[in-house]
C-alpha positions as a Markdown table, in Angstrom:
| # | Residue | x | y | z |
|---|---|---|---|---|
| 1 | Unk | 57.1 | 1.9 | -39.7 |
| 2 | Unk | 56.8 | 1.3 | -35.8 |
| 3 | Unk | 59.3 | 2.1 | -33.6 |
| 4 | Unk | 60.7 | -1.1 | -31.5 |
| 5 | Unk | 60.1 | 0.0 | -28.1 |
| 6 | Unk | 56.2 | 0.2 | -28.5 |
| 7 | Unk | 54.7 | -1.0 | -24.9 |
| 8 | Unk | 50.9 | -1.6 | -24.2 |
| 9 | Unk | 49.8 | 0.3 | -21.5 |
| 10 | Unk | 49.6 | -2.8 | -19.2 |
| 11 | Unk | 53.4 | -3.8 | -19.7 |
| 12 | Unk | 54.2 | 0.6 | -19.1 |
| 13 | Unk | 52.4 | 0.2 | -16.0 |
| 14 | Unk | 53.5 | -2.7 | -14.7 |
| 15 | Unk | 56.8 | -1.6 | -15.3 |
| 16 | Unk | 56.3 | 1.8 | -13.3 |
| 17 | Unk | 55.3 | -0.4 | -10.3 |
| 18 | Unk | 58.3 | -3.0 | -10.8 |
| 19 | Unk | 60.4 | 0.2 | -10.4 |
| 20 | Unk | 59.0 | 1.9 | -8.0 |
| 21 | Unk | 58.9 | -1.1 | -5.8 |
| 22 | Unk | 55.0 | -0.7 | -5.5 |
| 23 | Unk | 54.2 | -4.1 | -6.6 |
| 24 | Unk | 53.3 | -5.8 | -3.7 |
| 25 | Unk | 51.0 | -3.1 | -2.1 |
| 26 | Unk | 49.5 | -2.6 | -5.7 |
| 27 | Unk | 48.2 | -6.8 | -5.3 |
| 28 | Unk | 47.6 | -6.3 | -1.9 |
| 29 | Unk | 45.3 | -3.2 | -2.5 |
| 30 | Unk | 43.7 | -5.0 | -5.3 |
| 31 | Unk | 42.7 | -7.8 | -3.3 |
| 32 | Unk | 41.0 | -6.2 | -0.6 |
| 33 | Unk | 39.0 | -4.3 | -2.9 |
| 34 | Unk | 38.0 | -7.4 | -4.9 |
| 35 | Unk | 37.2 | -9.3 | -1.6 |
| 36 | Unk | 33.8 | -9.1 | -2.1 |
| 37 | Unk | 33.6 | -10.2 | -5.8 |
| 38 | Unk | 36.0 | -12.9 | -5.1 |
| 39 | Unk | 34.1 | -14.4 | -1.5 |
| 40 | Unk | 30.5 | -13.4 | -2.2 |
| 41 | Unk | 28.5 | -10.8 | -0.5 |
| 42 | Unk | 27.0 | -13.3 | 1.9 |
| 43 | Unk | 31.1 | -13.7 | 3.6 |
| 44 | Unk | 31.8 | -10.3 | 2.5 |
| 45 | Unk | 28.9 | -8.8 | 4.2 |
| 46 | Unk | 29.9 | -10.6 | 7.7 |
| 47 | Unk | 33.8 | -9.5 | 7.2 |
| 48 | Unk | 34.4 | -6.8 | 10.0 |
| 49 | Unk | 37.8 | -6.1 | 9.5 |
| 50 | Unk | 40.3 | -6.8 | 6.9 |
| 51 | Unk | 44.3 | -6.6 | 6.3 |
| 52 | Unk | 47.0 | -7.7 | 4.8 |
| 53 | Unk | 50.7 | -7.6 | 6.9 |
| 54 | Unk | 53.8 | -9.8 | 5.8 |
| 55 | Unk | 52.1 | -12.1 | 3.1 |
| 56 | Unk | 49.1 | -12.7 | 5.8 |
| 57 | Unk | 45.5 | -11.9 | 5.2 |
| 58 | Unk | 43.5 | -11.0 | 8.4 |
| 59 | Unk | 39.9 | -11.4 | 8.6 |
| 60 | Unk | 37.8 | -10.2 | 11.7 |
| 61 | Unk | 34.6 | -11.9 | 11.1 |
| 62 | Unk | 31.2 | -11.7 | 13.5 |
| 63 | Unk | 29.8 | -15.0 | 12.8 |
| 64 | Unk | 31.3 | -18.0 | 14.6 |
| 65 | Unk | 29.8 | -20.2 | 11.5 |
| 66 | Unk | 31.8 | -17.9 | 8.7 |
| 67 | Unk | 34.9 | -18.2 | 10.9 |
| 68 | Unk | 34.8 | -22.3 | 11.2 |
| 69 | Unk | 33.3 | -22.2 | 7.4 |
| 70 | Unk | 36.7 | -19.9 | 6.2 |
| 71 | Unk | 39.1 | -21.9 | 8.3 |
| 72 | Unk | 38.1 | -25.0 | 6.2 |
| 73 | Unk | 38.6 | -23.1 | 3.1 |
| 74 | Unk | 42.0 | -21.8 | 4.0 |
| 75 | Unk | 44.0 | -23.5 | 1.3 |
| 76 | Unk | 40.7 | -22.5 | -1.0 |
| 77 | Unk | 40.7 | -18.9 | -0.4 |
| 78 | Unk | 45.4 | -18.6 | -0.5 |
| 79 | Unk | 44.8 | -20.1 | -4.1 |
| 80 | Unk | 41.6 | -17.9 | -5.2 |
| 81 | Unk | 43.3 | -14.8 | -4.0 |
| 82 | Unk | 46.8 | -15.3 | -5.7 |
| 83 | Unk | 45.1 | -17.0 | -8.6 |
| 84 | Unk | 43.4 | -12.9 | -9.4 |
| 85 | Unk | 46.6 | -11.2 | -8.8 |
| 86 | Unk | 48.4 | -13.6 | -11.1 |
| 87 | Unk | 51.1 | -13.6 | -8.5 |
| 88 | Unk | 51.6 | -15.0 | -4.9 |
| 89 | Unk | 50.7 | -12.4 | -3.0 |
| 90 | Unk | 49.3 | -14.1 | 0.2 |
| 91 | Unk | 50.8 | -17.0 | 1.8 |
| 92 | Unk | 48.4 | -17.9 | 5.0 |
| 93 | Unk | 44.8 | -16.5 | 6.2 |
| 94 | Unk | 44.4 | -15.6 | 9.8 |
| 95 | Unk | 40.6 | -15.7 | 10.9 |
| 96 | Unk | 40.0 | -13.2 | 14.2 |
């Protein structure tokens, strides 16, 4: 006999961020710590800098050819980023 209020440990969890209002931070987190996996080391490698403030992503890169290569892939990157949070998370990409 199982009791009716059985939750998998992802559902507990996600719960626990929903109410402590750590949602959002939790995404943001986990997308700059899959930015490598989700860019490539060759972009990753060049990133100096990266942050995320009011649904922007920042990226500080050295190379002038990565910064006009990732402003053409804006629209690529929003959608590849939100896509691994399940969520939208970020809403534009600022290149510096």
């Amino acid at each position: 006999m199982g009791r009716t209020n059985d939750k998998t440990l992802k559902e507990a969890i996600s719960q626990y961020l929903d109410a402590l209002k750590l949602r959002r931070k939790f995404d943001e987190t986990s997308i700059l710590a899959a930015w490598p996996e989700l860019m490539g080391t060759a972009i990753a490698n060049r990133t100096k800098q990266l942050f995320i403030r009011d649904k922007k992503l920042f990226v500080r890169v050295e190379s002038a050819v990565i910064k006009n290569e990732l402003l053409l892939m804006r629209s690529q990157i929003i959608g590849k980023l939100n896509e691994y949070v399940g969520r939208v998370v970020i809403e534009d990409v600022v290149i510096l």
